[in-house]
MMTF fields as JSON, N, C-alpha, C and O atoms, coordinates in Angstrom:
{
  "mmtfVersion": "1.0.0",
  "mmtfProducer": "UNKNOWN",
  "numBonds": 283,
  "numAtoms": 284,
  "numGroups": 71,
  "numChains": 1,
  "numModels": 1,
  "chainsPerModel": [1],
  "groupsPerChain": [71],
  "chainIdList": ["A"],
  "bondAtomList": [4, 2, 8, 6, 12, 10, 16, 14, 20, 18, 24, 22, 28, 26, 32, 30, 36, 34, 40, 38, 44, 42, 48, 46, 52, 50, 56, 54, 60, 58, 64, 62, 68, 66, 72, 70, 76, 74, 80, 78, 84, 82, 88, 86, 92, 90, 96, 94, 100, 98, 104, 102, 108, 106, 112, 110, 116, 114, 120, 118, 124, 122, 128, 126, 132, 130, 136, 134, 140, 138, 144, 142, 148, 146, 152, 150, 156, 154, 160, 158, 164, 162, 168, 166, 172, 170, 176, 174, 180, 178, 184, 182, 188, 186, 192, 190, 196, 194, 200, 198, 204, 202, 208, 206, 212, 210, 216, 214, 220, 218, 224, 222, 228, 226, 232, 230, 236, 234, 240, 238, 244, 242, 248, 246, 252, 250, 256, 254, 260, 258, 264, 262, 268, 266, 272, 270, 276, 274, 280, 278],
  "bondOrderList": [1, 1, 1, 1, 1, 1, 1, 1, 1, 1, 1, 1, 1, 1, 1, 1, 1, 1, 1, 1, 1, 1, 1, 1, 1, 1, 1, 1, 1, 1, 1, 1, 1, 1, 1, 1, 1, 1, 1, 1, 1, 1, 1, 1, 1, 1, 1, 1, 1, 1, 1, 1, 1, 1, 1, 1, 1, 1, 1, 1, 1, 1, 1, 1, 1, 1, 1, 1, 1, 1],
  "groupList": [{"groupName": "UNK", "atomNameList": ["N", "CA", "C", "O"], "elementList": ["N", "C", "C", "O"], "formalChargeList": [0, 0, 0, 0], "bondAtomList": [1, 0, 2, 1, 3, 2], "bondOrderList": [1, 1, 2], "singleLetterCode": "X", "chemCompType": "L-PEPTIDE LINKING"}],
  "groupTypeList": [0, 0, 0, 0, 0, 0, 0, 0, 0, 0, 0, 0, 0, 0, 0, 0, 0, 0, 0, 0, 0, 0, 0, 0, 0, 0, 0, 0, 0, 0, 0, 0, 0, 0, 0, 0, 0, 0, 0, 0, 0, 0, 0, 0, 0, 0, 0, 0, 0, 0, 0, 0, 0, 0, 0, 0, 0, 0, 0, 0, 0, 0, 0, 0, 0, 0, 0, 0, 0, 0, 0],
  "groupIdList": [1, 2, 3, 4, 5, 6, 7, 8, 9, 10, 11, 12, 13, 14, 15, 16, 17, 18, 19, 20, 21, 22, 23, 24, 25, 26, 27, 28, 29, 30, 31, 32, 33, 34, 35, 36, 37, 38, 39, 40, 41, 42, 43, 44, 45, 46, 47, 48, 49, 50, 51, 52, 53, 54, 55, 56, 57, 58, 59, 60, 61, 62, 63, 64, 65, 66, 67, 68, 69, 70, 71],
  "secStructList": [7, 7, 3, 3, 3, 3, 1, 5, 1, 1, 6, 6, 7, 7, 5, 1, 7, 7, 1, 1, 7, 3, 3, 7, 6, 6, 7, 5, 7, 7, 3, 3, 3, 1, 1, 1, 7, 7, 5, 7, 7, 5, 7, 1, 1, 1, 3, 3, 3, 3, 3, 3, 7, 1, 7, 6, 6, 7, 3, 3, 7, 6, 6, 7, 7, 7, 3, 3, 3, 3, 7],
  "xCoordList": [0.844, 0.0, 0.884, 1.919, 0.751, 1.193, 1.328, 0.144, 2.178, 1.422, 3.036, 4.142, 2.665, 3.575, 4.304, 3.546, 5.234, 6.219, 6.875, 8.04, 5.991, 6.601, 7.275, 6.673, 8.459, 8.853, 8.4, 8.685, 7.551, 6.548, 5.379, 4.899, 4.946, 3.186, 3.266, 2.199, 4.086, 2.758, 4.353, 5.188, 4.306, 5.293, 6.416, 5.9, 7.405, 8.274, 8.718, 9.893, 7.685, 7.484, 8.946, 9.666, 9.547, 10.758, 9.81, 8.601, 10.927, 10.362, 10.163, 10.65, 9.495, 8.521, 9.868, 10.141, 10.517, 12.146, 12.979, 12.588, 14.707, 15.926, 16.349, 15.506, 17.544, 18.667, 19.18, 19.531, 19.306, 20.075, 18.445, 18.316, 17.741, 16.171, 15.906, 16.389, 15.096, 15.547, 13.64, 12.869, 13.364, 11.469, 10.799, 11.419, 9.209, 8.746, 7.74, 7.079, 7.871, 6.272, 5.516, 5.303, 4.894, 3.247, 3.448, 2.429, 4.634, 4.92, 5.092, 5.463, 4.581, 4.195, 5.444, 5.866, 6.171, 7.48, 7.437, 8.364, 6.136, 5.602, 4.322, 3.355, 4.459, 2.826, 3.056, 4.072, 2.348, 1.657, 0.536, -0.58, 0.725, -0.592, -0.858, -0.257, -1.918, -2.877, -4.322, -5.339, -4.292, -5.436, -6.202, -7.426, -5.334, -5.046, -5.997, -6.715, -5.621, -5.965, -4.465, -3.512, -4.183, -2.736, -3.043, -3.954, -1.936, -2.158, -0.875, 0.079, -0.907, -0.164, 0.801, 0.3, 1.823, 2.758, 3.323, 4.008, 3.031, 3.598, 5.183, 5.425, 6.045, 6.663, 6.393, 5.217, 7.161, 6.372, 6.988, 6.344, 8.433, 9.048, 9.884, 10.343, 10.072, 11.591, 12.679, 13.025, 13.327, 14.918, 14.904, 13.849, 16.272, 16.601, 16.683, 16.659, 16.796, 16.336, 18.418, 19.346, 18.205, 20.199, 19.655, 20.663, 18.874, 18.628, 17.291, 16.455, 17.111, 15.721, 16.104, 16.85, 15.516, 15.367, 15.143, 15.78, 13.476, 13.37, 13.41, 13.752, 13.141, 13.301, 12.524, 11.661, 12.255, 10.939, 10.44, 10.974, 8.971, 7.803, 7.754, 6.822, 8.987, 8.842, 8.31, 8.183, 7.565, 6.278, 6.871, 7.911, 6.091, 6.436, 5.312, 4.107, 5.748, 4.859, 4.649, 5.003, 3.941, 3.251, 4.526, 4.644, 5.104, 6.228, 7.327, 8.376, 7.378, 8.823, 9.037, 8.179, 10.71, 11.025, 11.057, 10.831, 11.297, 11.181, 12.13, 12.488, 12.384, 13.267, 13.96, 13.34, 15.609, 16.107, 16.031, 16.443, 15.695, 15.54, 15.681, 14.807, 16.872, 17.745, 17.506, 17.465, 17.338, 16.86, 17.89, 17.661],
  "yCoordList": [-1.18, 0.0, 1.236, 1.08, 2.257, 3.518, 4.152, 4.178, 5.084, 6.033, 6.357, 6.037, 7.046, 7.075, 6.227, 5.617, 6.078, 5.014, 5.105, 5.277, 4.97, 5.091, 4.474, 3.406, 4.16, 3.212, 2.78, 1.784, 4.043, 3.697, 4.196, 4.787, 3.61, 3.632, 4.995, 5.494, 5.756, 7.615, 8.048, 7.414, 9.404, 10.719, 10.489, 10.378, 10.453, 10.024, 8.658, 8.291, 7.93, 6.475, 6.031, 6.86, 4.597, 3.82, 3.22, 3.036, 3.019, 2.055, 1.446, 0.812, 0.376, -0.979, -2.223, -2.959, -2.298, -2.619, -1.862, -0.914, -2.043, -1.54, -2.423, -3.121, -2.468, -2.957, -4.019, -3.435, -5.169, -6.39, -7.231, -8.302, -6.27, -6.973, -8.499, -8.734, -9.19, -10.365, -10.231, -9.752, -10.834, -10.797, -11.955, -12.955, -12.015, -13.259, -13.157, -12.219, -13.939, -13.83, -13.622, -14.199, -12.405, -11.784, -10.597, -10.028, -10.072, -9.039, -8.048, -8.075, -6.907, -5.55, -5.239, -5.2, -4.999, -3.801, -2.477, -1.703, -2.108, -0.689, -0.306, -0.694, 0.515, 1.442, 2.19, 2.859, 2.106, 2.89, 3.648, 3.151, 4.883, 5.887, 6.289, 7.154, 5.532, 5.846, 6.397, 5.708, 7.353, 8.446, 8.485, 8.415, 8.609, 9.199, 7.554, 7.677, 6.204, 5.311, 5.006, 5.558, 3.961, 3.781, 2.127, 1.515, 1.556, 0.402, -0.638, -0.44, -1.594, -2.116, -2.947, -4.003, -2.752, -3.727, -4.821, -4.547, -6.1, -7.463, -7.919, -7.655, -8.769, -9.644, -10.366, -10.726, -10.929, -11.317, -13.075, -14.118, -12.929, -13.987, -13.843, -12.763, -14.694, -14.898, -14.444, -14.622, -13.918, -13.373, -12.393, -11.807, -11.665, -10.297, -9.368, -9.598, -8.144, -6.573, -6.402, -6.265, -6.51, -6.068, -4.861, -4.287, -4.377, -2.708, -2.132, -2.921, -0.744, -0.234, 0.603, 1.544, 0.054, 0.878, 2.307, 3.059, 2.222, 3.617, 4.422, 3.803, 5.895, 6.902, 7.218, 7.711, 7.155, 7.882, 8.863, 9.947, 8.379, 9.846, 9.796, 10.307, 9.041, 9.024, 8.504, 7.362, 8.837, 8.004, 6.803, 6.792, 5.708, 4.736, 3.938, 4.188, 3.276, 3.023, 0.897, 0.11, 0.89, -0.853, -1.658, -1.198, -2.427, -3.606, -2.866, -3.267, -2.016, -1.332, -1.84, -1.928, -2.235, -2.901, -2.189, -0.979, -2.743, -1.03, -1.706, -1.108, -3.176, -3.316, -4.851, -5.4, -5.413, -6.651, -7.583, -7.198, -8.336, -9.653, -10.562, -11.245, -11.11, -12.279, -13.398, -13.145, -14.823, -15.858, -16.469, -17.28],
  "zCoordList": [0.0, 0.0, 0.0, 0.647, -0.486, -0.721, 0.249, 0.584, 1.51, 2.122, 2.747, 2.311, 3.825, 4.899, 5.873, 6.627, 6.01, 7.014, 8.704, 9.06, 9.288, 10.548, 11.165, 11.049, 12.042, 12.483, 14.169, 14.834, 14.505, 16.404, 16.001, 15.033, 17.453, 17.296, 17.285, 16.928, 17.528, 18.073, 18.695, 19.34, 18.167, 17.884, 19.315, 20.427, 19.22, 20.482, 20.661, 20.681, 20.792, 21.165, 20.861, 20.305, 21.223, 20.677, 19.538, 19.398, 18.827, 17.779, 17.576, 18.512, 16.692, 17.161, 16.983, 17.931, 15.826, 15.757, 15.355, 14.674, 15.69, 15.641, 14.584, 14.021, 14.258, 13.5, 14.566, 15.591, 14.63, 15.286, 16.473, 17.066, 16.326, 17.265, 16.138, 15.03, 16.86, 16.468, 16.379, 17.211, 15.099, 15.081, 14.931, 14.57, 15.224, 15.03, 13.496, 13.053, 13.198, 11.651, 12.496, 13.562, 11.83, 12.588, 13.344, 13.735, 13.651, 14.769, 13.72, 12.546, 14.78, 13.756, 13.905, 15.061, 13.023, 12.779, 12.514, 12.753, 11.909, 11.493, 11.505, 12.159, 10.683, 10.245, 9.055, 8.869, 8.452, 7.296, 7.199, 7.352, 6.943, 6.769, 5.504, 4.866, 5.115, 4.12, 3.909, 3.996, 3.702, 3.803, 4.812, 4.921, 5.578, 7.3, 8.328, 9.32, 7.606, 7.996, 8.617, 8.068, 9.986, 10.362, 10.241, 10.798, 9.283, 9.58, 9.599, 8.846, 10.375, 11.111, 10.208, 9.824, 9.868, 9.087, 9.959, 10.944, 9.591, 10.097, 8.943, 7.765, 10.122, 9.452, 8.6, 8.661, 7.48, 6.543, 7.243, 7.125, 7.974, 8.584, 9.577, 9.949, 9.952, 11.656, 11.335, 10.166, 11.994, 12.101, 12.239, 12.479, 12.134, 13.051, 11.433, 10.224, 12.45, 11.296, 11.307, 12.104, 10.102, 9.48, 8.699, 8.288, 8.403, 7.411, 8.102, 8.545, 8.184, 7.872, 6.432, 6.163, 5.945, 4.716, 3.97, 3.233, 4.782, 4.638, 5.681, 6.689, 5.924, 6.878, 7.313, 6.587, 8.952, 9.595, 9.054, 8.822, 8.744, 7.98, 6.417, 5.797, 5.699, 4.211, 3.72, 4.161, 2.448, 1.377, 0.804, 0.146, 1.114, 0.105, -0.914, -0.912, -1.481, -2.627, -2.183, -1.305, -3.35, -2.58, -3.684, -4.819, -3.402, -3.109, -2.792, -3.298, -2.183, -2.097, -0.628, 0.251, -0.536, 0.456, 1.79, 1.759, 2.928, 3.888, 5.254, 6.269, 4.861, 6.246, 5.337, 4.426, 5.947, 5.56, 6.862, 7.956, 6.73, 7.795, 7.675, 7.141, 8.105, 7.615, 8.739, 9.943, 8.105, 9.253, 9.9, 10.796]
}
């Protein structure tokens, strides 16, 4: 989906993952805001975050990658 990229729930917050956090399939890593809807980005799989991709607050577009997670 198209929209905005956050990396925490709400302005301040820590972020939902870092770089070396280790994740489960199903755990939200983000959010996306699309026409002012917030919705919850899941793992797509297990292992830890080696990239964030994109930058807190920047637009992204639908298959564009936004984090690397290596098993």
């Amino acid at each position: 989906m198209a929209g905005n990229f956050y990396r925490s729930p709400a302005p301040g917050a820590p972020p939902f993952v870092k770089v070396g956090d280790k994740v489960q399939k199903g755990q939200v890593i983000c959010i996306i805001e699309a026409m002012k809807l917030m919705n919850d980005i899941e793992a797509d799989h297990s292992g830890t975050v080696v990239e964030v991709l994109v930058d807190d607050g920047k637009p992204v577009s639908l298959d564009m990658p936004l984090f690397i997670i290596e098993p």
